[in-house]
N, C-alpha and C positions, 0 to 999 in steps of 0.2 A: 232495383227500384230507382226508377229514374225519369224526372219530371220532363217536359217536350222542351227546348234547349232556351227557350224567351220566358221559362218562367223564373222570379225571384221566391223560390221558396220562403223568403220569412214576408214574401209582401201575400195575405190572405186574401186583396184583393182581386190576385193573381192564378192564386194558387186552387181557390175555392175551399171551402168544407162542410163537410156534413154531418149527420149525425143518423148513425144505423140502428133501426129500432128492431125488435124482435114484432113476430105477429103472433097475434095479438099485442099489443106491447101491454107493459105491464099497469095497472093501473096506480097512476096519481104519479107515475116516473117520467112522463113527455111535461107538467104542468111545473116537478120539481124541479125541473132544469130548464125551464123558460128564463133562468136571469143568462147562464150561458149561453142560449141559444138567443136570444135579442142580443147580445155583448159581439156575438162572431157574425151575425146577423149585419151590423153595423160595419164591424167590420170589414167583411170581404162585400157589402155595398150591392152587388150584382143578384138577385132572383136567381138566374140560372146559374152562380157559380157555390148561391149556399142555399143546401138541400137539407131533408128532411127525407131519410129512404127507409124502408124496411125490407128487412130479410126473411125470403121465405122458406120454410120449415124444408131441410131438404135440397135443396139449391146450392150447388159445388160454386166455386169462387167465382169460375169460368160463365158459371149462367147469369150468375149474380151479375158481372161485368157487362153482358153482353144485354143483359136484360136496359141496360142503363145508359150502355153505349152503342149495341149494335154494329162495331166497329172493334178490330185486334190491333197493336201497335202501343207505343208507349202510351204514358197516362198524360190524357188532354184536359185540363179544367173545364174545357167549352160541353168535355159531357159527363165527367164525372172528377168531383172536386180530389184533389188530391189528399188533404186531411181527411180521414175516414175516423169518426168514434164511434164504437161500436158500443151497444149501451144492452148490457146484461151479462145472465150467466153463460157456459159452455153448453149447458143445454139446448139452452134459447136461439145462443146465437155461437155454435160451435167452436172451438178453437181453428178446425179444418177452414172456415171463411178468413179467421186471422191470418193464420199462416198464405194463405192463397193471396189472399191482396197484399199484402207487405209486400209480396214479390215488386209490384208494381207502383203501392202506394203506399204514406205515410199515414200507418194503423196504429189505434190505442183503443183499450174498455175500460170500460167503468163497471163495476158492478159492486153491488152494496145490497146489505137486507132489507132496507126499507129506503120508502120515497125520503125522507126526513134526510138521510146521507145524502140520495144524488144532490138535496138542495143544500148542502154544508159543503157540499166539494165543488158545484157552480158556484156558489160565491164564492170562494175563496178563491177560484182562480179569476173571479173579476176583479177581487179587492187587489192580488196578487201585482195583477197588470195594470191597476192605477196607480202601486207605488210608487215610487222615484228612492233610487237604494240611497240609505240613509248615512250607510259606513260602506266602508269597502269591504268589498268581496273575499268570502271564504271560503278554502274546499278543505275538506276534510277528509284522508286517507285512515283507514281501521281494517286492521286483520289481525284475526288470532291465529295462532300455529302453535298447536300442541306438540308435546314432544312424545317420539315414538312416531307420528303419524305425518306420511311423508305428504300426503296433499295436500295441508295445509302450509306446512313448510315450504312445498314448489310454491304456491299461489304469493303467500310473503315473499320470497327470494326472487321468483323469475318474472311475479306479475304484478305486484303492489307494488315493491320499493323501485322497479323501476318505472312505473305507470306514473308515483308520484314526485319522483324525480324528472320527467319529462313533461308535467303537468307543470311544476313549480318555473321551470325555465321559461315556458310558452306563456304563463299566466304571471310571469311580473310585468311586461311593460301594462299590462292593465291593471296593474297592483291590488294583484291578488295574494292576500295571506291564506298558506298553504299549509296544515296540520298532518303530522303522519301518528297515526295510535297504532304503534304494532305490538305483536307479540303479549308478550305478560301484561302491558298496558292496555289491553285489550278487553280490559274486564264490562261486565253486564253493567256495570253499575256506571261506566263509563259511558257508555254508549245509549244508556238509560238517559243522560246530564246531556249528550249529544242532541238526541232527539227531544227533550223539553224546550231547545233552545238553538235548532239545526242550523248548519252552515248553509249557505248558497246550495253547495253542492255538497252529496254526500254518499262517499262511493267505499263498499263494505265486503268483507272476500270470508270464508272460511267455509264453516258445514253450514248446511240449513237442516233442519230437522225432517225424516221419511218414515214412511209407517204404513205397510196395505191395512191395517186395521182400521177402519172408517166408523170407529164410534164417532160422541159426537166429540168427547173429550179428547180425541188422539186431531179431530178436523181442527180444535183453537189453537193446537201448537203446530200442526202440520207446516214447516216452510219455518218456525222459528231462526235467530239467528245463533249459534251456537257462540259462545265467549271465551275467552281465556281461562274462563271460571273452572271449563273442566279440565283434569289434569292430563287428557290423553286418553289412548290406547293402555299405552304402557304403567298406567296409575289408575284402570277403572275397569272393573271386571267387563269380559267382552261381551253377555246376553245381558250384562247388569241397563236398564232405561236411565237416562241421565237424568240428576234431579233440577226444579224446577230454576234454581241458583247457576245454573249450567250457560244456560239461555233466555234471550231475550225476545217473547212472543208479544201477541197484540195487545192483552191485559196488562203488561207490565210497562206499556207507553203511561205516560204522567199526563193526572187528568188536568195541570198545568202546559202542557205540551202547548206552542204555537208554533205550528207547521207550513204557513202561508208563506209561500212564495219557493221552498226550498225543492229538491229535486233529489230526488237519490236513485243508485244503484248499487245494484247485489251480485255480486258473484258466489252462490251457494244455492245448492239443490233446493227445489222446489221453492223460493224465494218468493216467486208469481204466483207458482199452486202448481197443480196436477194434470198434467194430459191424460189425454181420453187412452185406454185402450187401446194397444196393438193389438194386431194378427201376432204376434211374437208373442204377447204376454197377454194376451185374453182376459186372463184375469185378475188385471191388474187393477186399483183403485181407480172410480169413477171422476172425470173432468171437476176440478175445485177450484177456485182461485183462495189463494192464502189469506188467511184474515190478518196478516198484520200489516201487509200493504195495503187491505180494505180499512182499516182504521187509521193508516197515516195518510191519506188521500180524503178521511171523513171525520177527523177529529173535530169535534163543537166549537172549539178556540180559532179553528182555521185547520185545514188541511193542506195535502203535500201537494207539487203540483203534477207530478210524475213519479212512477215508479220503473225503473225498468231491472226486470227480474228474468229469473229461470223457471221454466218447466219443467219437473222432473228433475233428472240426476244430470247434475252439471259437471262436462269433462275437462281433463287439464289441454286436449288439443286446442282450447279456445286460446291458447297462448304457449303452447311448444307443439311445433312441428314431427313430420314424419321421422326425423333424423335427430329428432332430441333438441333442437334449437331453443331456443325463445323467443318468443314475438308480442308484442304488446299493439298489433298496429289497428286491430279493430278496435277496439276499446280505445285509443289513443284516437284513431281520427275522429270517433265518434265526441270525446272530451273536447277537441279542437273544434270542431263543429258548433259544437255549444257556446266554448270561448268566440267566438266570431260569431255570436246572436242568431245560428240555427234554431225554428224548434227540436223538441228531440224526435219529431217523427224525421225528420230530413235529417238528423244525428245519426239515424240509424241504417242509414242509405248503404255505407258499407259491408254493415252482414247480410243485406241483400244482393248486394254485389259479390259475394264470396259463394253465396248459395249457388247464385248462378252460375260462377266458376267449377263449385265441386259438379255440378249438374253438366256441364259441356265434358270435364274430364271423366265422368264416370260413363255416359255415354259413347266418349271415344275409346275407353278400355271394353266396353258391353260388344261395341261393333267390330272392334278391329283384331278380337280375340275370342271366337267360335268358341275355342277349347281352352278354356284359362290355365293356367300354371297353378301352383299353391301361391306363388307370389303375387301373382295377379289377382287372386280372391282375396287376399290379403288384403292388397290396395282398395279392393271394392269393398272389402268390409270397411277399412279405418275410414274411409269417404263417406260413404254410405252412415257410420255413426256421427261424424263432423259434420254432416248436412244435416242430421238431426238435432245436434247439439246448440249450433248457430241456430237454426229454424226456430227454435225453445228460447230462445231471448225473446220476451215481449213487451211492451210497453203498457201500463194501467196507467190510467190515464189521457187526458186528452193531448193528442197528439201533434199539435198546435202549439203547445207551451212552452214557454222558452226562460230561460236566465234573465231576470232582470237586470241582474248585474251584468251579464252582457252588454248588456245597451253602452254600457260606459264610453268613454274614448280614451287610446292608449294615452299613458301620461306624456 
């Protein structure tokens, strides 16, 4: 994903944006988000650089693009703006269009159950971007790792403590005060107090809650965040369902909650919601986005301004390598990005650029190896899952949005 080289991604005048509706679109959802749409309207200033597109029922990314641009090559605002919101469910408007233009462009959705939310979450990011921050900036680090259960553990030791130790050094000359909640202090009730009253930023690691059972009861928890609260593997019978004290889902946000202005990210399964279906797993649970980032993006008091989450089952290669390493540098550039007043669609530039990485090397292993080895199918399988896994970060939200606290100047 990568803009033609004279653009300033955070100038929207530049950059352009639009807004992708489903067809038919939904009714009373284009009228609910007239205050964003005049606010980015204003904005990016130019007719031809902020649009108003819809997507047709069936239409791969490819046609979509061509439909609009007629033209292959990097992404030019002069024919299709760079911020793309994509406005509904996976039905409507599939996850396969998200995934397809992120390649190129800076993608986010919206979706919510009624008109009433799209117009609680346009305002809130208009009010968001009239603020002026009032204290200084805060980011907030939370992970639980139970004991017994080693992915949790990895995600604490080799991807939080040191994510927010290289967050804290990058974010003091803009005197950011930096929180880390881990381990035992990771509890529900913590992170309950967290989000009544969220930091700037707020970035959260451990299990999320998965389930092919698609009542409607197993869809309000689907994506929960799991807490400190439960004891583990090794302290909770292994078909035993965890109880509700466990985790923290979208009913258990506080109907005090004010969430305007702040930003979060998840590192745990299903975080965003559900992809669609494989040819692998056929029968796997139908495309959902999670309700708890649809009620912190549509809370009454004010909503979040972004979410950016996982699809599906989130792996630990998004931060140890083929040889056991660690790495923190997508998540890391993308925090930097943001400190330097990115939005987080342009935040997210790097796991587009790593896609296309795993996509040249799998390529060169497909071609240059007629008759694979075991080792070589090996490498195309762990590739082949790492492209899917990066691919599954998405953003909720509009894509557009940035850190107010950003805006600051180093002290």
């Amino acid at each position: 994903m990568q803009a033609v080289s004279w653009v300033d991604v955070k100038d929207l005048s530049q950059t352009g944006w639009a807004a992708v509706l489903p067809t038919p679109a939904p009714d009373g959802v284009p009228e609910a988000l007239q205050e964003l749409l005049d606010h980015r309207a204003q904005q990016v200033g130019s007719t031809r650089r902020f649009r108003t597109l819809h997507y047709r029922p069936g239409e791969t990314p490819t046609e979509f693009v061509q439909r609009h641009t007629a033209v292959a090559g990097p992404m030019n605002p002069k024919r299709l703006p760079y911020y793309l919101l994509l406005v509904g469910t996976p039905e409507e408007i599939p996850f396969g269009l998200q995934y397809g233009l992120a390649t190129q462009y800076a993608v986010g959705r919206i979706c919510f159950e009624k008109p009433a939310d799209y117009a609680i979450y346009a305002a809130s990011v208009v009010a968001a971007e009239g603020l002026a921050p009032a204290r200084a900036p805060t980011a907030s680090f939370f992970a639980a790792a139970h004991r017994g259960d080693d992915s949790t553990q990895a995600s604490l030791k080799r991807l939080m403590r040191p994510l927010a130790q290289r967050f804290r050094a990058r974010a003091k000359e803009f005197g950011w005060q930096v929180n880390e909640i881990f381990s035992a202090a990771a509890t529900k009730r913590r992170l309950g107090n967290l989000l009544t009253a969220p930091p700037n930023l707020l970035f959260t690691a451990g299990h999320g809650l998965r389930s092919s059972n698609r009542t409607d009861q197993v869809l309000e928890i689907e994506g929960a965040l799991v807490c400190s609260d439960w004891p583990g593997p090794s302290g909770w019978p292994q078909n035993e369902a965890l109880q509700e004290d466990h985790y923290f889902a979208a009913k258990d946000l506080a109907p005090a909650a004010d969430l305007t202005g702040a930003l979060l990210i998840a590192f745990a399964c299903s975080s965003a919601g559900t992809p669609a279906p494989t040819t692998e797993e056929p029968e796997g649970p139908e495309a959902a986005i999670a309700k708890l980032p649809q009620k912190l993006l549509s809370h009454p008091n004010g909503g979040a301004l972004a979410f950016l989450g996982h699809l599906g089952t989130a792996w630990s290669c998004i931060f140890v390598g083929p040889q056991g390493q660690a790495h923190t540098d997508l998540f890391e550039s993308s925090l930097v990005r943001l400190l330097q007043g990115q939005p987080i669609g342009a935040a997210r530039e790097d796991f587009a650029a790593r896609q296309s990485e795993i996509t040249y090397t799998l390529a060169d292993l497909l071609t240059s190896s007629p008759r694979m080895s075991p080792e070589t199918e090996g490498r195309v399988a762990a590739l082949q899952a790492s492209f899917e896994d990066i691919r599954n970060y998405v953003i909720l939200g509009d894509p557009a949005v940035r850190l107010s606290a950003s805006q600051r100047s180093p002290r």
